[in-house]
N, C-alpha and C positions, 0 to 999 in steps of 0.2 A: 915367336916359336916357344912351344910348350918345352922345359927341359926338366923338367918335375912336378909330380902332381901329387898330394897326400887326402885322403879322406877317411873317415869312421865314420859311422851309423848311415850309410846310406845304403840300402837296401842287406846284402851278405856281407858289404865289405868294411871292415873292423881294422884299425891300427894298419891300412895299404900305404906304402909309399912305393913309387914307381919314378926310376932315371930313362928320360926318353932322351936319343938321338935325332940325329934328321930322318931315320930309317928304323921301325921297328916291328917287330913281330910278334905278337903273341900268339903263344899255342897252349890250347887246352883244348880239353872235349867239349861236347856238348853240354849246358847246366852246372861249367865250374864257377862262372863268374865273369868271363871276357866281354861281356855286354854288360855286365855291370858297371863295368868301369869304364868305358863309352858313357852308359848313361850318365855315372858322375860329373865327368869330364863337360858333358856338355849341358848337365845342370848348372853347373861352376858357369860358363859360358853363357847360359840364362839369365846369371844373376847380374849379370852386368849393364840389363837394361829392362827386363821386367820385375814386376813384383813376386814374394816370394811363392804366393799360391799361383801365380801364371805360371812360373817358372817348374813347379811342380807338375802343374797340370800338362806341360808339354812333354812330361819323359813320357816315353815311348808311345806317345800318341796317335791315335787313327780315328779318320771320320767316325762321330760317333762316341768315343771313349776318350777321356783324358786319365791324363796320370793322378793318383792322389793319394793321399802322406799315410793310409794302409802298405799301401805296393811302393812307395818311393824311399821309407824311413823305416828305419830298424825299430825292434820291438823296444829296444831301451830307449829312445830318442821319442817316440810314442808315448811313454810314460814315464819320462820326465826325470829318466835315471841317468841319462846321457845326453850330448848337445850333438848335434849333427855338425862336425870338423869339417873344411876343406880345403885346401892351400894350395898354392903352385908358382912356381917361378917360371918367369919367361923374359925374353929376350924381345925389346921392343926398336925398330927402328932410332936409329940419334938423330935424326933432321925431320920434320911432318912440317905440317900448317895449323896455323892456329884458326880459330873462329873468324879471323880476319880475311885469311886468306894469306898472310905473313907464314914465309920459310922459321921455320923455329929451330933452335939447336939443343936437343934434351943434354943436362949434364949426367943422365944416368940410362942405362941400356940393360941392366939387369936386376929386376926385382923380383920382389916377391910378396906376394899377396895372399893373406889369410881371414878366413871369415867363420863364424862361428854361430850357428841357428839353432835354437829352441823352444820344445811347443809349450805353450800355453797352458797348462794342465788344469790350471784355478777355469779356464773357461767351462758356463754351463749350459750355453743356448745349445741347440738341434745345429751349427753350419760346422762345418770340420773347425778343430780349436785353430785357434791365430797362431802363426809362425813370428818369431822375434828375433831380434837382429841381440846376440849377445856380447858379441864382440867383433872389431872387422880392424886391418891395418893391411897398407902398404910400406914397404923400408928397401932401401937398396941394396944388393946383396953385396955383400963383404967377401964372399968366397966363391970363386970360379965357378962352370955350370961341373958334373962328376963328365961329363961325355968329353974325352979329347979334342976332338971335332969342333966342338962348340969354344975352347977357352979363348980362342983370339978372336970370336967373333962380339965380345960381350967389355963392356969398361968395365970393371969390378971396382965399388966403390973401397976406400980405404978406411973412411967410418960411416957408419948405419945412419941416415939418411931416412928420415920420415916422412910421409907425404897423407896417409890416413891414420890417424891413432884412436884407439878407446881414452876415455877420460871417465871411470863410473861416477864424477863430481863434478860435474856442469854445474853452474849458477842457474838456476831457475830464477828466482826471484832475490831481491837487494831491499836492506834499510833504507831509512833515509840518507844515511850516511855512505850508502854505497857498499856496505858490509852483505856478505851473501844470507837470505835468511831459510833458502830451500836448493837444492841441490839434487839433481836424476844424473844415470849413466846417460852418454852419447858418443860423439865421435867427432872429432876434427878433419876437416878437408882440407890441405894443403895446397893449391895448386901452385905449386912452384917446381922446381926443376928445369926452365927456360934458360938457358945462358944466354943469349940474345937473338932479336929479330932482325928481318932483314925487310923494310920496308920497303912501298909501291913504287919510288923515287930512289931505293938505293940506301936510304938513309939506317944507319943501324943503330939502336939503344935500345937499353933493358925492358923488359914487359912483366909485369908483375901482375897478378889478379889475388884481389880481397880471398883471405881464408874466412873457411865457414864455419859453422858448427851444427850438430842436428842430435834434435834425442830422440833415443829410442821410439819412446813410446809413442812417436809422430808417424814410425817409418814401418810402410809394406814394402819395404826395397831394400840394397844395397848402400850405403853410401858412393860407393865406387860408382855407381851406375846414374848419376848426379855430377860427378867431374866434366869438365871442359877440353875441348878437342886442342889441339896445340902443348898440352900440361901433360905431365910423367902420369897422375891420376887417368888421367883421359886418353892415354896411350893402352895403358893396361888393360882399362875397358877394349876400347876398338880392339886388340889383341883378343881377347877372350871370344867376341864376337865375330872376331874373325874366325875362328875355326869352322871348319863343316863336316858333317856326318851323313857320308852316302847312303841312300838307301833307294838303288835306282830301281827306278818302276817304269819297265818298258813303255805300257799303255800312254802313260805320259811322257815318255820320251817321242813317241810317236806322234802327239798330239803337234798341228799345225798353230802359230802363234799369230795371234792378229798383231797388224801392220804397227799399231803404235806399242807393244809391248815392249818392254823396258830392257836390255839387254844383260840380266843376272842369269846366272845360271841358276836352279833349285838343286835342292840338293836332294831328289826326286831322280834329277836328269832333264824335268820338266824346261821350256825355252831353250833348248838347245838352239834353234833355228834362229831366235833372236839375239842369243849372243853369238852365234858365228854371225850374222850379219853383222853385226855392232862393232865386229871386230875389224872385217870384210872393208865394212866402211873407213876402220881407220887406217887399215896397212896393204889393204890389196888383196887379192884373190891368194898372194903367198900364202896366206893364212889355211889354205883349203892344202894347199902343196907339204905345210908345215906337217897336219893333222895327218895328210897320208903317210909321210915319211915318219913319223912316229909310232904309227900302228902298221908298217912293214912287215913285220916278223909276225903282225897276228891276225892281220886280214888283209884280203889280199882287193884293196879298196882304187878301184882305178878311176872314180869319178868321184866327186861332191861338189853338191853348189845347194844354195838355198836362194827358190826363186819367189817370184811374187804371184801369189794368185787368189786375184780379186782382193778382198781387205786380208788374207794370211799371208803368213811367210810359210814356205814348204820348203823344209829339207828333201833331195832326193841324194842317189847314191846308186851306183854301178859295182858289184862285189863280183870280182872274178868274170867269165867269158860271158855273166846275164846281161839281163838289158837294166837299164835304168828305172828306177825303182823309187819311188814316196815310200817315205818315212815310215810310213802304215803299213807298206808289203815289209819290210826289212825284219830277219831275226831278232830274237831277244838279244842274243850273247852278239850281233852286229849293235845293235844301239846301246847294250851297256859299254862296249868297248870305245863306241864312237865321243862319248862323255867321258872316258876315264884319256883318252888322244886328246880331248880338246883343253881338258882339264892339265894334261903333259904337257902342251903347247902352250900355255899362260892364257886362254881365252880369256879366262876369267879370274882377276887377281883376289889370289885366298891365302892364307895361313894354313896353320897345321890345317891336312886331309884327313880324316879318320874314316878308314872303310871294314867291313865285316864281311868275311870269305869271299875277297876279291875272285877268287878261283872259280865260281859260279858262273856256270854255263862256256868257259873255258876247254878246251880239249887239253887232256895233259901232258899231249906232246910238247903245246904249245905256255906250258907254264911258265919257262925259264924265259920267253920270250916278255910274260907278263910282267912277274916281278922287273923287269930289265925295264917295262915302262912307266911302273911305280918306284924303282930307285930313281929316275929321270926325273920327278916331281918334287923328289925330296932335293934337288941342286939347287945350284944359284939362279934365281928368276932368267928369265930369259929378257926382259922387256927394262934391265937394267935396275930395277929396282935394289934395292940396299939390302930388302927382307930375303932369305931364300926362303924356298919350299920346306913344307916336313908332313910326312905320310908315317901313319899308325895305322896297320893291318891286325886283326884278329883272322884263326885259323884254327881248325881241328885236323886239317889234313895232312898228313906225314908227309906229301908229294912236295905240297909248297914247302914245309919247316926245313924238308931237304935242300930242295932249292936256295932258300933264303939261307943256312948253314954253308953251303959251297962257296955263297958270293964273298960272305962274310958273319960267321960266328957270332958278332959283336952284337947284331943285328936282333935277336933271339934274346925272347920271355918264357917262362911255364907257367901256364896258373894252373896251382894249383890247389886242392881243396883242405883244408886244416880244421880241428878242432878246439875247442875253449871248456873247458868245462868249469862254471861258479861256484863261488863262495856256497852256494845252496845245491849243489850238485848239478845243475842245468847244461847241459852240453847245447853250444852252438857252434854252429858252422858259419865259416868268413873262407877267402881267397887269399895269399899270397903268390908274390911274380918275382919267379927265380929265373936269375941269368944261367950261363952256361960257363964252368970251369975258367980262369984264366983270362978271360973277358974283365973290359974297366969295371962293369955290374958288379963283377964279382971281386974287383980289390977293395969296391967302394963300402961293399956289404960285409966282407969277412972278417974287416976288423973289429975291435969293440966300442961300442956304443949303439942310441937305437933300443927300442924297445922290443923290437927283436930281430935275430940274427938269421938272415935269412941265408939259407944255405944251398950251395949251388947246384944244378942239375947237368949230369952229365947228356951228352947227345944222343947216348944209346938209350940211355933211363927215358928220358924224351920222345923219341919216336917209339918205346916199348908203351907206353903212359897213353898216345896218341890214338895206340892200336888197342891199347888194355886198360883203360883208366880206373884203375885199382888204385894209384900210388895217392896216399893221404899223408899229413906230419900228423905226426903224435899232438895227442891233448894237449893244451896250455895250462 
């Protein structure tokens, strides 16, 4: 679970830090920034296992176009006046498996992880200039998550606890006598954090794995993204990677999945049919029973089965007094909803959700019914797991912020649009994400400290802002 995210220079967003719950909302209009900080979130999330120009090239990616460090990086981070920042703490399961396939006991469940990228500006060839790793660390966190919600689901360590560090004084090279005679920045890999294993026969003692070291100027990646599965390092990774970003695309929801296709869900919507079957197979047809009774309140779904025909798997479905229906005849807003049911039923085990105007193609009677089945997602897993769920919504529509305001206040972000003006007189525009009065958001923010004070928005300023989006802060 994501419980805080920070970044600067990437794309508008300048000095952001955001406290997330298992439930959140943001609301802005259209063009403040709420996709921007998706895309961060899940650049962050890139870096944990690709390099850093992949990792670029997949924001906001479509057949044909990748992303690249014009549209992905701030102008100061482009030339070399700025470092692209990111951080975020999260909450990782205490028990996993190692590479062994050994039950493993982490001694820490809350950390936090920062990394620090800059471009290359000395480069002179024609390819976009090299991205470099300037600094990166993982440490245990020392202080509870701000979200109430979250304090006893987390061990808070009692002192800081390192597991990646920068070092800018590596030994490159040694005298004869062993004295260092050259020295580069790099990074330490720690993989430790295992309190002990539990082996194939029962047997239990300590597992320790060799620390690494890696310099810079070797690496198109992460360090983090180099860790070992079983290890605090290598928890944080699969965390990061775990999240997903809806971006359902009917056509492809639609699409029939051949017979040996693997049963993931996309995050398209794309294999629906092969991971309900995958599921089908493990717990029985309840699973089709599961998925109806969860989308209750917002369709009115009286059949599903996914059969076999010839080498595909076809989804069909029965909506209200029609007849039974493939996948291909069904509505858009029936197959987004049918992915966000099977995604509330645990088909497919994920981490943080992050979806953008889940309201789409929605009726608005039927809104309150929705949110109802994305706070479902943010709960405790269904399938017993240790992890719960957590769902991050963006919105510009007053209907849902109302809604999501009724269930619970606490729930509720603004982003909104701010200015900076430099040393050289240059005004730029960045995003801040203001809670609502009275909320933990807003005891966590109103005191002193923090580079800036971010000040709370009321609910009426809120839905006025949603329907009028005039409302700016003043210059910096």
């Amino acid at each position: 679970m994501l419980t805080r995210f920070e970044v600067s220079g990437f794309k508008n967003l300048r000095d952001v830090a955001v406290d997330l719950g298992p439930f959140t909302c943001i609301a802005g209009p259209n063009g403040v920034g709420k996709s921007n900080l998706f895309d961060a979130i899940a650049f962050l999330g890139s870096l944990a296992d690709h390099s850093f120009n992949d990792a670029i090239a997949s924001v906001r990616s479509v057949p044909g176009q990748r992303g690249t460090q014009e549209s992905v990086l701030s102008a100061a981070v482009l030339s070399g006046e700025e470092n692209l920042r990111l951080a975020a703490e999260v909450i990782i399961p205490g028990s996993v498996r190692d590479v062994r396939g050994r039950q493993v006991r982490l001694r820490h469940t809350y950390l936090r992880y920062e990394v620090e990228l800059g471009v290359d500006t000395g480069y002179q060839g024609k390819r976009a200039a090299p991205i470099r790793l300037i600094e990166e660390s993982i440490v245990s966190a020392t202080r509870p998550p701000a979200c109430p919600a979250l304090v006893d689901a987390v061990k808070v360590s009692r002192s800081k606890e390192t597991y990646i560090e920068t070092d800018p004084q590596i030994p490159v090279s040694h005298d004869e006598e062993g004295e260092p005679t050259a020295r580069e920045p790099g990074a330490f890999l720690y993989d430790r954090g295992m309190e002990e294993s539990l082996g194939p026969f029962g047997d239990m003692g300590f597992m320790y794995n060799p620390d690494e070291y890696f310099f810079f100027r070797d690496l198109d990646r992460t360090v983090l993204s180099q860790s070992r599965a079983g290890t605090v390092p290598g928890q944080v990774a699969a965390q990061l990677r775990s999240w997903r970003f809806l971006a359902l695309e009917p056509s492809l929801i639609r699409a029939a999945d051949s017979i040996d296709q693997t049963g993931r869900l996309a995050d398209s919507g794309a294999h629906l049919p092969a991971a309900l079957n995958a599921r089908v197979e493990e717990r029985g047809a309840q699973v089709y029973d599961d998925l109806r009774h969860a989308l209750g309140d917002l369709l009115d779904l009286r059949h599903l089965e996914v059969i076999r025909n010839g080498d595909f798997l076809e989804l069909r479905a029965q909506v209200g007094e029609g007849p039974e229906l493939p996948a291909r005849a069904l509505s858009d807003g029936s197959l987004r909803l049918l992915v966000l049911g099977a995604l509330a039923t645990g088909i497919d085990g994920a981490g943080a959700v992050f979806i953008e105007e889940p309201e789409n193609g929605v009726h608005p009677a039927r809104l309150h019914a929705l949110l109802d089945l994305l706070r479902s997602m943010a709960g405790p897993r269904q399938d017993g797991q240790e992890e719960r769920g957590q769902v991050v919504i963006n919105t510009h529509s007053p209907y849902v912020v109302q809604g999501v305001m009724e269930a619970d206040p606490e729930d509720v972000l603004c982003a909104v649009s701010w200015r900076r003006r430099s040393d050289t007189g240059e005004v730029t525009t960045s995003t801040s994400f203001h809670p609502l009065p009275g909320t933990w958001r807003a005891a966590d923010r109103e005191g002193p400290g923090g580079e800036r004070r971010i000040q709370p928005v009321s609910s009426t300023e809120l839905i006025d802002f949603l329907e009028s989006p005039v409302m700016a802060e003043d210059e910096q």
